[in-house]
mmCIF file as Biopython writes it, N, C-alpha, C and O atoms, coordinates in Angstrom:
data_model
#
loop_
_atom_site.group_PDB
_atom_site.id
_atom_site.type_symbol
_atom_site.label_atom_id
_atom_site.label_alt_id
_atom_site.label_comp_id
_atom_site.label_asym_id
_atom_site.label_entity_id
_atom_site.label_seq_id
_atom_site.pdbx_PDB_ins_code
_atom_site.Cartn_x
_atom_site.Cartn_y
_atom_site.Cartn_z
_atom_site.occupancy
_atom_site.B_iso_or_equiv
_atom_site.auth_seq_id
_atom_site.auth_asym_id
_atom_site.pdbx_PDB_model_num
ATOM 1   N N  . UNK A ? 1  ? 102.275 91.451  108.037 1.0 0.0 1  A 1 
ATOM 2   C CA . UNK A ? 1  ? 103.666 91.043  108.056 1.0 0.0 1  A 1 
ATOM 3   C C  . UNK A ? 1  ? 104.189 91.162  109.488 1.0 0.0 1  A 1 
ATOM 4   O O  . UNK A ? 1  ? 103.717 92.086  110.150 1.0 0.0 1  A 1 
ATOM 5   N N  . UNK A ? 2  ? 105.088 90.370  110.059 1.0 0.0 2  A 1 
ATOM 6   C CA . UNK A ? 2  ? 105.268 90.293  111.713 1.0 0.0 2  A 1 
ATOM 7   C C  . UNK A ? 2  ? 106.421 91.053  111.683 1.0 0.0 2  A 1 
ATOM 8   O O  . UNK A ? 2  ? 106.917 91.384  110.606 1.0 0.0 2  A 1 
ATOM 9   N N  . UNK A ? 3  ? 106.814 91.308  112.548 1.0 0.0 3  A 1 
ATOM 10  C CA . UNK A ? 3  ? 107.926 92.420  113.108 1.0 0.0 3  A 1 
ATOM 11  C C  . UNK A ? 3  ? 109.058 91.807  113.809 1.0 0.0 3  A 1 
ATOM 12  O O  . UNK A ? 3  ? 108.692 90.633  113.748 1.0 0.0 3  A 1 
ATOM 13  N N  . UNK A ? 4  ? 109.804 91.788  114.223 1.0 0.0 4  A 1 
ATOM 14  C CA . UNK A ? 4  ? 110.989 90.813  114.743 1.0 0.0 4  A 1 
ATOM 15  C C  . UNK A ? 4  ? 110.951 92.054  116.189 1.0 0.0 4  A 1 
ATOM 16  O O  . UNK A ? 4  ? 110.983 93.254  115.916 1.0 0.0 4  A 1 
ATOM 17  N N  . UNK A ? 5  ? 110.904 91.732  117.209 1.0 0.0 5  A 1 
ATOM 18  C CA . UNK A ? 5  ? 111.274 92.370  118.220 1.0 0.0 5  A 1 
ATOM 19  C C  . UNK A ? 5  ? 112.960 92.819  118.269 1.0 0.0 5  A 1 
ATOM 20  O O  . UNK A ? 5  ? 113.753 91.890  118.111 1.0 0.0 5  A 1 
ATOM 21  N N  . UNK A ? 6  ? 113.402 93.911  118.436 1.0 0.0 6  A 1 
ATOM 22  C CA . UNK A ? 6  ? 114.665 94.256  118.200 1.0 0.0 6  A 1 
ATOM 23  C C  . UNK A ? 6  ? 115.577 93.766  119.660 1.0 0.0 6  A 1 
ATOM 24  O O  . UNK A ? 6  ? 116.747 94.140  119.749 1.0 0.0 6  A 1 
ATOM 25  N N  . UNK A ? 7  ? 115.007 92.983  120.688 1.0 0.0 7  A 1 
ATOM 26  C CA . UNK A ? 7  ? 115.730 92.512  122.134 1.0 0.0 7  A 1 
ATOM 27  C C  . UNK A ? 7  ? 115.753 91.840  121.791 1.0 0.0 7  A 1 
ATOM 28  O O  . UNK A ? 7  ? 116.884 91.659  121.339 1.0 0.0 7  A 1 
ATOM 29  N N  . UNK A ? 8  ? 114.689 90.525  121.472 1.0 0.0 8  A 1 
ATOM 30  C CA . UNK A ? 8  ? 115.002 89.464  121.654 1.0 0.0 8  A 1 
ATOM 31  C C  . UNK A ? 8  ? 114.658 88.384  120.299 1.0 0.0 8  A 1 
ATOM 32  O O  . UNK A ? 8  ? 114.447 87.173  120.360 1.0 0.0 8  A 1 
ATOM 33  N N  . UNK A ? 9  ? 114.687 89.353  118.967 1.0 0.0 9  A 1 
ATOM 34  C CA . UNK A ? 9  ? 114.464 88.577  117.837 1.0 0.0 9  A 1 
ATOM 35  C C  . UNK A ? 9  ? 113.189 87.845  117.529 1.0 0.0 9  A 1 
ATOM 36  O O  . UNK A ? 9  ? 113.113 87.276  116.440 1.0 0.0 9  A 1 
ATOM 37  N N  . UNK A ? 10 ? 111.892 87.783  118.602 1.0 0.0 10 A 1 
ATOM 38  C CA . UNK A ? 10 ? 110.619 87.205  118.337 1.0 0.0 10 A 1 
ATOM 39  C C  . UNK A ? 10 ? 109.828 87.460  117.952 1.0 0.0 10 A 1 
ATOM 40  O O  . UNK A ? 10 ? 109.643 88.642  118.243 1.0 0.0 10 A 1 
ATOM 41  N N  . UNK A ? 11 ? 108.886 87.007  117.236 1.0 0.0 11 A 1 
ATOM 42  C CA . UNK A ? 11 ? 108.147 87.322  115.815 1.0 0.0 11 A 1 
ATOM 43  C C  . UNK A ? 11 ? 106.943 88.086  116.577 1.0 0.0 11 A 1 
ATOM 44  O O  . UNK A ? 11 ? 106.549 87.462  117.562 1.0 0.0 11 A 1 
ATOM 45  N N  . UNK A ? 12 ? 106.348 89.176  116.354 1.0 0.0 12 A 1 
ATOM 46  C CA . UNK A ? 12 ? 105.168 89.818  117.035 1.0 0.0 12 A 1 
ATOM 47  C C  . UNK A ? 12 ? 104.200 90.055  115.615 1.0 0.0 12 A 1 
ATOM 48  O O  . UNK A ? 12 ? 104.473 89.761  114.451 1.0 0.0 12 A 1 
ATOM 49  N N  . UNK A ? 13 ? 103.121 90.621  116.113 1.0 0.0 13 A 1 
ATOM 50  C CA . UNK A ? 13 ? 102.157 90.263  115.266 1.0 0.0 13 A 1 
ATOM 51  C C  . UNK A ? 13 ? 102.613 92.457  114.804 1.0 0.0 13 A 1 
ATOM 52  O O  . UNK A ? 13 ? 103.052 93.270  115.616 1.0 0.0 13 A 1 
ATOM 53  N N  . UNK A ? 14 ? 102.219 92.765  113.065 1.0 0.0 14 A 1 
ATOM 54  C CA . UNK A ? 14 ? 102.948 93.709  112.611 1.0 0.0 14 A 1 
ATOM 55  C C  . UNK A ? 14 ? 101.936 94.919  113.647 1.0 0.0 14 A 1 
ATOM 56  O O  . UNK A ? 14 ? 102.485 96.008  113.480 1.0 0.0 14 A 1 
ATOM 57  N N  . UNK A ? 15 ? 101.196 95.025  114.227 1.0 0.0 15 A 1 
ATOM 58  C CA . UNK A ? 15 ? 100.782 96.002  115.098 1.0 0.0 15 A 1 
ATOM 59  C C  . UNK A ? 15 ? 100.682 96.093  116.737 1.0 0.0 15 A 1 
ATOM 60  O O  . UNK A ? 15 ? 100.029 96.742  117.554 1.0 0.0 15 A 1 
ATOM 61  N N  . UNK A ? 16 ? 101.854 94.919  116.757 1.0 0.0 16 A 1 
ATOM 62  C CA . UNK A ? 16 ? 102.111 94.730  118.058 1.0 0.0 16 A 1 
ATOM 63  C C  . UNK A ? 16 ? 102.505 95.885  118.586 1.0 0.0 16 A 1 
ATOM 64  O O  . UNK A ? 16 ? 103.189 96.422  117.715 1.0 0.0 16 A 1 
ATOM 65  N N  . UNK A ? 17 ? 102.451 96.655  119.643 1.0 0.0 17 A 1 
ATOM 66  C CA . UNK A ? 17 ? 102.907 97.256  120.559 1.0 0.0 17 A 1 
ATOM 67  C C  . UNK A ? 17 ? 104.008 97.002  122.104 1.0 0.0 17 A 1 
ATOM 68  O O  . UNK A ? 17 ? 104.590 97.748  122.892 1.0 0.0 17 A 1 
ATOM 69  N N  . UNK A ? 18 ? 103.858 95.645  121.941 1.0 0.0 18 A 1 
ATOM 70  C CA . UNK A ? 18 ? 104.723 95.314  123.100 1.0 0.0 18 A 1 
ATOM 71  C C  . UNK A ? 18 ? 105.357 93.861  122.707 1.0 0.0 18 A 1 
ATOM 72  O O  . UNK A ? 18 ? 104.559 93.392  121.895 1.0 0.0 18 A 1 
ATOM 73  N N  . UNK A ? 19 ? 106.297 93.040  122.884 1.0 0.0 19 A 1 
ATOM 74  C CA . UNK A ? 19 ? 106.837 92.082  122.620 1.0 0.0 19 A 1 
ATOM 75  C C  . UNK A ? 19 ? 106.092 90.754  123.651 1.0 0.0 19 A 1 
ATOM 76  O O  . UNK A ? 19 ? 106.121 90.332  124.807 1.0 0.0 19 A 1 
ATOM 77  N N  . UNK A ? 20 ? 105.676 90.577  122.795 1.0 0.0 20 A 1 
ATOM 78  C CA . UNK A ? 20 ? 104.735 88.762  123.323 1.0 0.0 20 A 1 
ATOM 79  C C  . UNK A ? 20 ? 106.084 88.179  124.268 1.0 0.0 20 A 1 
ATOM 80  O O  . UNK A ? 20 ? 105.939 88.248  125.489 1.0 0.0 20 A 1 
ATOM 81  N N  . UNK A ? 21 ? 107.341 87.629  123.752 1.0 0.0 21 A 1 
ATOM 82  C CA . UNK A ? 21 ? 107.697 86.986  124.221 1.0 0.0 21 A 1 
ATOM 83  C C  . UNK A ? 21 ? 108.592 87.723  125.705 1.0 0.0 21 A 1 
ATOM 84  O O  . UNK A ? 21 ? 108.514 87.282  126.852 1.0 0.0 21 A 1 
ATOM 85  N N  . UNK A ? 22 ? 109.490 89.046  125.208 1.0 0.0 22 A 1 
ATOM 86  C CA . UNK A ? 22 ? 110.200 89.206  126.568 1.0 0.0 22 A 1 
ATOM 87  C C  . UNK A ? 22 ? 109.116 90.428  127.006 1.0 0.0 22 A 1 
ATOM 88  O O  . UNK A ? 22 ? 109.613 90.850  128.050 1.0 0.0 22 A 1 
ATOM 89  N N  . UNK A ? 23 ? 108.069 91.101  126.784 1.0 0.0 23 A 1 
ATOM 90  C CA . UNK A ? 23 ? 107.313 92.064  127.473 1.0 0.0 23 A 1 
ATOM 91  C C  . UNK A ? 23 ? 108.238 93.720  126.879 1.0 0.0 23 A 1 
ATOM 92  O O  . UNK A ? 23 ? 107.948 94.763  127.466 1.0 0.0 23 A 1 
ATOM 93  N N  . UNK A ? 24 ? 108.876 93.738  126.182 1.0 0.0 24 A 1 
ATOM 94  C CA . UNK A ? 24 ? 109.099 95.184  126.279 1.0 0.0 24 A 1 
ATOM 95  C C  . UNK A ? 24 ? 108.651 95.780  125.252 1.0 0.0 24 A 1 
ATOM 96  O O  . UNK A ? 24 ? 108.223 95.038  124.367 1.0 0.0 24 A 1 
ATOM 97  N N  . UNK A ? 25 ? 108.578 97.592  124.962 1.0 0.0 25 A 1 
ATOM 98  C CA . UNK A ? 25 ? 107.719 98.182  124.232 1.0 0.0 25 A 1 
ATOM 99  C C  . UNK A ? 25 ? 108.870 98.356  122.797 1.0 0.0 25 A 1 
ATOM 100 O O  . UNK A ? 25 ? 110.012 98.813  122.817 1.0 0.0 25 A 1 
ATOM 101 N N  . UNK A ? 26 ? 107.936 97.709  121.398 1.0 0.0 26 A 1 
ATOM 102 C CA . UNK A ? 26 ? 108.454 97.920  120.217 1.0 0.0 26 A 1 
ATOM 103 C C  . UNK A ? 26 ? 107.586 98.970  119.344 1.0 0.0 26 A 1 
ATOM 104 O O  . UNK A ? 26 ? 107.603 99.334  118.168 1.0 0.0 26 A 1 
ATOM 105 N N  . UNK A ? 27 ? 107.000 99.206  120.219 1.0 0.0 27 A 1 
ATOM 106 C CA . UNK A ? 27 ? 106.525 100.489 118.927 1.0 0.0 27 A 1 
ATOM 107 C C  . UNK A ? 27 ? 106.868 101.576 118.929 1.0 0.0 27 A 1 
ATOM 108 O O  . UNK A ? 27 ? 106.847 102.266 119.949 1.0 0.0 27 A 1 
ATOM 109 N N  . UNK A ? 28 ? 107.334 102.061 117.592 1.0 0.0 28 A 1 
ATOM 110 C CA . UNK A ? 28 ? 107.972 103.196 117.671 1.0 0.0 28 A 1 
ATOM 111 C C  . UNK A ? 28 ? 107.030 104.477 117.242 1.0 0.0 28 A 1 
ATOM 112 O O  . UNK A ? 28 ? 106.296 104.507 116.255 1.0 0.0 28 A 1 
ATOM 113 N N  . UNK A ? 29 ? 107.193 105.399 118.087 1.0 0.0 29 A 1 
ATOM 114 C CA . UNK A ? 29 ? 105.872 106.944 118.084 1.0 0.0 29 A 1 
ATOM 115 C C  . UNK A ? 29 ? 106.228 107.335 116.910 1.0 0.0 29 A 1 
ATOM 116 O O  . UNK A ? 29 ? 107.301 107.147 116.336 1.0 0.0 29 A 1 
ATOM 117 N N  . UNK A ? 30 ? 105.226 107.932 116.534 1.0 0.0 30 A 1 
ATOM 118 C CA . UNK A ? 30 ? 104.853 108.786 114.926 1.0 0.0 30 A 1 
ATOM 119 C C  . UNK A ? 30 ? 105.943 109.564 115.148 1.0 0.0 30 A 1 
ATOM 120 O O  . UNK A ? 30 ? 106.780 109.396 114.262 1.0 0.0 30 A 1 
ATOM 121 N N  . UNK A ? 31 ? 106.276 110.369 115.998 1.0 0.0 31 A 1 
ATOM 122 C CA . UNK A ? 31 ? 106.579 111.664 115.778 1.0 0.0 31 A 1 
ATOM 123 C C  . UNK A ? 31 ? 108.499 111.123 115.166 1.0 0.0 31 A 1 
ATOM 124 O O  . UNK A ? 31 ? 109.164 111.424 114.175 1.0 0.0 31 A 1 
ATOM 125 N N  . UNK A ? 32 ? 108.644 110.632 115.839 1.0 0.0 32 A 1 
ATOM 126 C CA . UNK A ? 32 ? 110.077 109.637 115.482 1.0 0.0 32 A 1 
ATOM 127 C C  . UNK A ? 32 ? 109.980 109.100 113.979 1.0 0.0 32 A 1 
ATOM 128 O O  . UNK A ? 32 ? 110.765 109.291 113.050 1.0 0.0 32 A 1 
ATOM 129 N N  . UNK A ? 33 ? 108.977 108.489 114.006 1.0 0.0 33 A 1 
ATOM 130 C CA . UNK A ? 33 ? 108.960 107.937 112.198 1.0 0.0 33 A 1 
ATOM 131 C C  . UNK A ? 33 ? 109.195 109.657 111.318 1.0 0.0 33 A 1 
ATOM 132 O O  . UNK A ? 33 ? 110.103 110.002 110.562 1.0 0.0 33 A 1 
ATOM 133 N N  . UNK A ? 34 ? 107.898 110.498 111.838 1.0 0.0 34 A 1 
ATOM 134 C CA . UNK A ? 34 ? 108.306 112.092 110.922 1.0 0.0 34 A 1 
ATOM 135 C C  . UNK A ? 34 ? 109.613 112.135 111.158 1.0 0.0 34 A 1 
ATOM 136 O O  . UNK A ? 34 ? 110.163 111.548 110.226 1.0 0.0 34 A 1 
ATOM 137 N N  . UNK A ? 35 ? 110.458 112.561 111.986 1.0 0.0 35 A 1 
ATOM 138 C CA . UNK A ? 35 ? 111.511 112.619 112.486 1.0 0.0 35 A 1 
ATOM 139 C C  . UNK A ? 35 ? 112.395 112.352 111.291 1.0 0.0 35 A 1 
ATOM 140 O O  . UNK A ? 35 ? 112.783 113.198 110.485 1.0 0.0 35 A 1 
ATOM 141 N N  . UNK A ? 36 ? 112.649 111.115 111.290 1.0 0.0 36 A 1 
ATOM 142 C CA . UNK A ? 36 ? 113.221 110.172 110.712 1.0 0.0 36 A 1 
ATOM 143 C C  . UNK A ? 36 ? 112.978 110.640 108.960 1.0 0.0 36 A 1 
ATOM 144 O O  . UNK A ? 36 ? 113.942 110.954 108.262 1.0 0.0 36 A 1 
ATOM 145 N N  . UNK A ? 37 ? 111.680 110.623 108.473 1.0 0.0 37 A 1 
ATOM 146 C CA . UNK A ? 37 ? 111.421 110.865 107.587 1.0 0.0 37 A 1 
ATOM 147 C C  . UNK A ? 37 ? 111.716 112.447 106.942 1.0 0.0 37 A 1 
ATOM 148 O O  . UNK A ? 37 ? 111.745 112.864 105.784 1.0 0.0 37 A 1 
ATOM 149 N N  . UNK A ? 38 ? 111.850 112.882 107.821 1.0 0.0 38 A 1 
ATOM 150 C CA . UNK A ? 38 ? 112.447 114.447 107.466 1.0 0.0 38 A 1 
ATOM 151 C C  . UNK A ? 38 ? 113.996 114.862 106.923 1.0 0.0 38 A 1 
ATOM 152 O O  . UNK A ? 38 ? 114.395 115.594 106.017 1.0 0.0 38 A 1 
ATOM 153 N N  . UNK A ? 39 ? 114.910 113.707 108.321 1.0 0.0 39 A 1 
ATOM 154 C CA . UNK A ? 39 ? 115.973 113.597 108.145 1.0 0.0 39 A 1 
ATOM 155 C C  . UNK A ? 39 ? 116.732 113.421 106.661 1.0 0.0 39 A 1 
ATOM 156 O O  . UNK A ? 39 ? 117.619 114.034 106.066 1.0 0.0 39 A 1 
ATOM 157 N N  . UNK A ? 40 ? 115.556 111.762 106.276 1.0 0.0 40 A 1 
ATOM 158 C CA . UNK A ? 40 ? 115.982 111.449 105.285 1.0 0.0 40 A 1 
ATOM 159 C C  . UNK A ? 40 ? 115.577 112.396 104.073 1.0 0.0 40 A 1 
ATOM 160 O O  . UNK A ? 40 ? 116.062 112.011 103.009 1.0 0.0 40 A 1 
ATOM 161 N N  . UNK A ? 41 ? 114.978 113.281 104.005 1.0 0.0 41 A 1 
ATOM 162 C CA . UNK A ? 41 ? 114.651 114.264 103.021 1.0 0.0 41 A 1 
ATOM 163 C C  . UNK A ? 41 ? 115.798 115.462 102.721 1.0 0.0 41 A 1 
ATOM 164 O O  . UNK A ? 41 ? 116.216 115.936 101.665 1.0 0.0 41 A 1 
ATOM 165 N N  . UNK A ? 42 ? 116.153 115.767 104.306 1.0 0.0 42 A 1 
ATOM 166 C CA . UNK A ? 42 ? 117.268 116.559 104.369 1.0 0.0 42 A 1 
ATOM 167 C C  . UNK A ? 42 ? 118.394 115.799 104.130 1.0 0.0 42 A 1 
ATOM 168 O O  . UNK A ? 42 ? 119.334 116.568 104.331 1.0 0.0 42 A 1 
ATOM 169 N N  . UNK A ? 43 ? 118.865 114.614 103.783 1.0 0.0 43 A 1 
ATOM 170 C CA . UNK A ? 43 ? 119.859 114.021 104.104 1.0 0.0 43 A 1 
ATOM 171 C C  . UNK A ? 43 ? 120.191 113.832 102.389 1.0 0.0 43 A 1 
ATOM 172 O O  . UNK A ? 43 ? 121.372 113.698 102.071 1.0 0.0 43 A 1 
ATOM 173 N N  . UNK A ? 44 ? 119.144 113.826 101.324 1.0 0.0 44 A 1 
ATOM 174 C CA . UNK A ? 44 ? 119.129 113.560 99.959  1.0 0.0 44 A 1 
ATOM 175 C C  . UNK A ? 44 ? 118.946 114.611 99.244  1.0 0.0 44 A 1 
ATOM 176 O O  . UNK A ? 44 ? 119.240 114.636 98.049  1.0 0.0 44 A 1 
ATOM 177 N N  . UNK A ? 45 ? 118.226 116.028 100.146 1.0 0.0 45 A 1 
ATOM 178 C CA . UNK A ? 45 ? 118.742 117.360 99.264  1.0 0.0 45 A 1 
ATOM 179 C C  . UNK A ? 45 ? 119.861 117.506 99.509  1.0 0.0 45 A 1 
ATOM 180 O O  . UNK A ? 45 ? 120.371 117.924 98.469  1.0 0.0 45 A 1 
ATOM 181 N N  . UNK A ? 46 ? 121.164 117.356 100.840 1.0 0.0 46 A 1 
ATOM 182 C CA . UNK A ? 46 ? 122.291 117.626 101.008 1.0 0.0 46 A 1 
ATOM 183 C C  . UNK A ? 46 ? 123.380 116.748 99.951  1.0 0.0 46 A 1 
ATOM 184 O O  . UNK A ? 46 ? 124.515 117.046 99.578  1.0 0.0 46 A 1 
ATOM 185 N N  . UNK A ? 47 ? 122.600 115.658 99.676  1.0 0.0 47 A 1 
ATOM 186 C CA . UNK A ? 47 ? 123.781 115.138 98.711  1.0 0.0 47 A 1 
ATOM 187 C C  . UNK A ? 47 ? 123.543 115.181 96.771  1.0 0.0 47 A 1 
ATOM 188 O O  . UNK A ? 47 ? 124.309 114.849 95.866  1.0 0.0 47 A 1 
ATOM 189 N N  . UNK A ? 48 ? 122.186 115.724 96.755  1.0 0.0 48 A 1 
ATOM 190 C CA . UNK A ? 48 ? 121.910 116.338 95.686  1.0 0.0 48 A 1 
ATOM 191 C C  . UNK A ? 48 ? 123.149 117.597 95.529  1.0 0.0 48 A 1 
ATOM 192 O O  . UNK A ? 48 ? 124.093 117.570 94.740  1.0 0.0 48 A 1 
ATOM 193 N N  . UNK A ? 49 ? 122.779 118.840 96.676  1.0 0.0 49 A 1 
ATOM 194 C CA . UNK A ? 49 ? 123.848 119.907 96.471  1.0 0.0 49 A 1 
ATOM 195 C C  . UNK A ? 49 ? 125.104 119.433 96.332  1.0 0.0 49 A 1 
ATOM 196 O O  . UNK A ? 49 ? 125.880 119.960 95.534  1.0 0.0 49 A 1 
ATOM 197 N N  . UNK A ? 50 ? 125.373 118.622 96.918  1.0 0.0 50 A 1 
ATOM 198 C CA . UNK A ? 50 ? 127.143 117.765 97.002  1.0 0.0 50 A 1 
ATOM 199 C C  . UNK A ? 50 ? 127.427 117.871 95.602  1.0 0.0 50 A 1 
ATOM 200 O O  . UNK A ? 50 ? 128.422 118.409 95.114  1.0 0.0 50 A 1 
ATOM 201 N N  . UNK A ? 51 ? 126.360 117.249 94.912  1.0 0.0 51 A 1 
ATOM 202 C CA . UNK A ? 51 ? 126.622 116.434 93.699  1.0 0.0 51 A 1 
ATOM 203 C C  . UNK A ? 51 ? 126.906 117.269 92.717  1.0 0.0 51 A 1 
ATOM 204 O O  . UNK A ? 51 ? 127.806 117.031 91.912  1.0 0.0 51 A 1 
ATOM 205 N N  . UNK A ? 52 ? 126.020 118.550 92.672  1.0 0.0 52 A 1 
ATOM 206 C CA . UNK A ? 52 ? 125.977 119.679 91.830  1.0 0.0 52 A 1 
ATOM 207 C C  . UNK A ? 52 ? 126.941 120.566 92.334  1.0 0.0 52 A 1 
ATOM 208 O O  . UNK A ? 52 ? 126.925 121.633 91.720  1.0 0.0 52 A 1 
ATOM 209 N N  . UNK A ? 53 ? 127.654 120.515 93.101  1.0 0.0 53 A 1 
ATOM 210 C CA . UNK A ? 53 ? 128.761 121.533 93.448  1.0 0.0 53 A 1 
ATOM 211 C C  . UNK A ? 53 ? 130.158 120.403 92.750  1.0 0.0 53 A 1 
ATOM 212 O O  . UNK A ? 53 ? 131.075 120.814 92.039  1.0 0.0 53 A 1 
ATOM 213 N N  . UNK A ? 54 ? 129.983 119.129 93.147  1.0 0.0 54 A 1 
ATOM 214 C CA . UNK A ? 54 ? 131.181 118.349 92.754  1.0 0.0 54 A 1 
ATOM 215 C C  . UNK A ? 54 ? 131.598 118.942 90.923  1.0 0.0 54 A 1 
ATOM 216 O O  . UNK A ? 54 ? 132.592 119.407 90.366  1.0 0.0 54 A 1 
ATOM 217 N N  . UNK A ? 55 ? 129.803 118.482 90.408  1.0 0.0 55 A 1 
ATOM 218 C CA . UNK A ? 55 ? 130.002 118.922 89.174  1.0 0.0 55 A 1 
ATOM 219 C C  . UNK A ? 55 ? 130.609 120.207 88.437  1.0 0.0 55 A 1 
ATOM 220 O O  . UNK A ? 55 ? 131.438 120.411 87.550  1.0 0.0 55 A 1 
ATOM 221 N N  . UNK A ? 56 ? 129.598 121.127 89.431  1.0 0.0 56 A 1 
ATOM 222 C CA . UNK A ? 56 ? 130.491 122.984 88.793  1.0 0.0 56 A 1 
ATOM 223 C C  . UNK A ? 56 ? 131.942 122.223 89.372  1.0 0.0 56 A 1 
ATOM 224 O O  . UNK A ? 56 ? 132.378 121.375 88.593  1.0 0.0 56 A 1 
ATOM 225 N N  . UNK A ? 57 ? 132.477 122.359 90.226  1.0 0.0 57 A 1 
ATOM 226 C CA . UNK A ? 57 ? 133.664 122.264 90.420  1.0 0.0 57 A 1 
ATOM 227 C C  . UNK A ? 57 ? 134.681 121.457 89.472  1.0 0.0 57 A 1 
ATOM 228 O O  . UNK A ? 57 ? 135.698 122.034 89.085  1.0 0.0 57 A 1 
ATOM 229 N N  . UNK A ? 58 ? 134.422 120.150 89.098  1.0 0.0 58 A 1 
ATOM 230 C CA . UNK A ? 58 ? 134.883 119.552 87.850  1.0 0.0 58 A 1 
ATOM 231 C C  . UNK A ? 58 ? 134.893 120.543 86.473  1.0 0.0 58 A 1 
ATOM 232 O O  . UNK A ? 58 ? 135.871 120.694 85.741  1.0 0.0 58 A 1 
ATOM 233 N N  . UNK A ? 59 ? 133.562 121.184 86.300  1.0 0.0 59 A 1 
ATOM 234 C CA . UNK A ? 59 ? 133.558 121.980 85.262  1.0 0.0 59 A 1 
ATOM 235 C C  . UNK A ? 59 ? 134.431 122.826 84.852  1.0 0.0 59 A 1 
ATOM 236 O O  . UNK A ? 59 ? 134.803 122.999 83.691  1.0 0.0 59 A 1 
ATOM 237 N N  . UNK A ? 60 ? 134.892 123.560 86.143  1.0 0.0 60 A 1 
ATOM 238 C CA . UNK A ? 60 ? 135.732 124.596 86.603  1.0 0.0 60 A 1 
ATOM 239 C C  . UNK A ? 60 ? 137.296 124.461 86.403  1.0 0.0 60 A 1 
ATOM 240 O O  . UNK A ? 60 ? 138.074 125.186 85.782  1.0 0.0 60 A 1 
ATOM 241 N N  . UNK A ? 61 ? 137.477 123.485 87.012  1.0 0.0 61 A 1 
ATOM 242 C CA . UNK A ? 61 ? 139.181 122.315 86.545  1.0 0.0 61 A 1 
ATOM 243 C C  . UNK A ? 61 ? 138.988 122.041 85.234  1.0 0.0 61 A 1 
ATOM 244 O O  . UNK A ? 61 ? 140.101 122.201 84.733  1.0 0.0 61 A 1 
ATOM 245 N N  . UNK A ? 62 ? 138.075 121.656 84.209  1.0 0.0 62 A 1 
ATOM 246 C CA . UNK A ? 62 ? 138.527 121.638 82.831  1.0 0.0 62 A 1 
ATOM 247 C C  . UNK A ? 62 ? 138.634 122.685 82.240  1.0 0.0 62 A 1 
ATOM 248 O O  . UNK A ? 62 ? 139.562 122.602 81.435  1.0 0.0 62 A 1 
ATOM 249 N N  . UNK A ? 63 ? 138.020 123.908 82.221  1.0 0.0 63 A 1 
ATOM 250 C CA . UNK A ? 63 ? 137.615 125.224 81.876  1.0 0.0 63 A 1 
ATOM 251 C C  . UNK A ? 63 ? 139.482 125.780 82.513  1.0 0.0 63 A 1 
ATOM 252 O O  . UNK A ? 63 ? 140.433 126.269 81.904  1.0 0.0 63 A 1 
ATOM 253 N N  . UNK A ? 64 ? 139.298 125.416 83.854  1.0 0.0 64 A 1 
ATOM 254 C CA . UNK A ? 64 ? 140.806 125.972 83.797  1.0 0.0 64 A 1 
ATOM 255 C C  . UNK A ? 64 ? 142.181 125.560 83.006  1.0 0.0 64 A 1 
ATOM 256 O O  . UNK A ? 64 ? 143.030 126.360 82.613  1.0 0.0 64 A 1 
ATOM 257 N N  . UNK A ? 65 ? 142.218 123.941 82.838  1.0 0.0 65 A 1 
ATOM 258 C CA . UNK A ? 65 ? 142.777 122.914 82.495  1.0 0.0 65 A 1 
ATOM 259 C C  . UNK A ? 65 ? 143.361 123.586 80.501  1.0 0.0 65 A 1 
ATOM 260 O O  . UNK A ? 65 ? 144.509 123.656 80.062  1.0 0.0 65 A 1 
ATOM 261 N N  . UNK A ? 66 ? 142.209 123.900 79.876  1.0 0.0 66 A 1 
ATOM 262 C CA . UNK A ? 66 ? 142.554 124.411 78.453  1.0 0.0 66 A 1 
ATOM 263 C C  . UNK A ? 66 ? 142.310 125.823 78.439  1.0 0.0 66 A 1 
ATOM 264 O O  . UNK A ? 66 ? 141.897 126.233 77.354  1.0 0.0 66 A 1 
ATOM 265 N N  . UNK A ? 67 ? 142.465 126.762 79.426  1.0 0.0 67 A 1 
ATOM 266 C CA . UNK A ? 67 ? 142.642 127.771 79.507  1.0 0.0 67 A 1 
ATOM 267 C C  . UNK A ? 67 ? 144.133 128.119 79.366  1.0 0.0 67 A 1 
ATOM 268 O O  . UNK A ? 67 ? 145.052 127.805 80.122  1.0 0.0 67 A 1 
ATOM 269 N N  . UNK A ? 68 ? 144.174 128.904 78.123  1.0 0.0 68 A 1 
ATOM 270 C CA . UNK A ? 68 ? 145.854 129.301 77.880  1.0 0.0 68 A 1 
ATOM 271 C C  . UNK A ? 68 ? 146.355 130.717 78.732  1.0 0.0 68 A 1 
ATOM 272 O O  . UNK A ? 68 ? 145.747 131.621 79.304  1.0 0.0 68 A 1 
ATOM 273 N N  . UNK A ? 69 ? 147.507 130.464 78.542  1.0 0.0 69 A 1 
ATOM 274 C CA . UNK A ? 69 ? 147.956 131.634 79.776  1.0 0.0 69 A 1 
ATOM 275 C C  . UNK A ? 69 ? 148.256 132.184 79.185  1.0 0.0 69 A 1 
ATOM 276 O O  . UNK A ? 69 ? 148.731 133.266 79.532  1.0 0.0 69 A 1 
#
């Protein structure tokens, strides 16, 4: 599958390393893809917790809500 060079939009072959048409470097280092891939791991346990705190917290407002005084 070809890659679109991100300067200048031209189609490179999918293990290109450098852009055929304007010469500059499109490959991006492993360590950046981990990077990246970590982020997004941390980025979907943080909105997991979001989600489960939103919930106790809702829980909490109804529990208070028919709580008689």
């Amino acid at each position: 599958m070809p890659i679109a060079c991100p300067f200048c939009l031209q189609e490179n072959a999918a293990a290109a390393l450098v852009c055929a048409a304007c010469s500059r470097d499109i490959a991006v280092p492993a360590s950046l893809l981990a990077e990246r891939d970590d982020l997004c791991r941390k980025r979907d346990l943080a909105r997991e917790e979001l989600s489960r705190a939103r919930r106790e917290l809702e829980a909490l407002k109804r529990v208070k809500k028919f709580r008689p005084l």
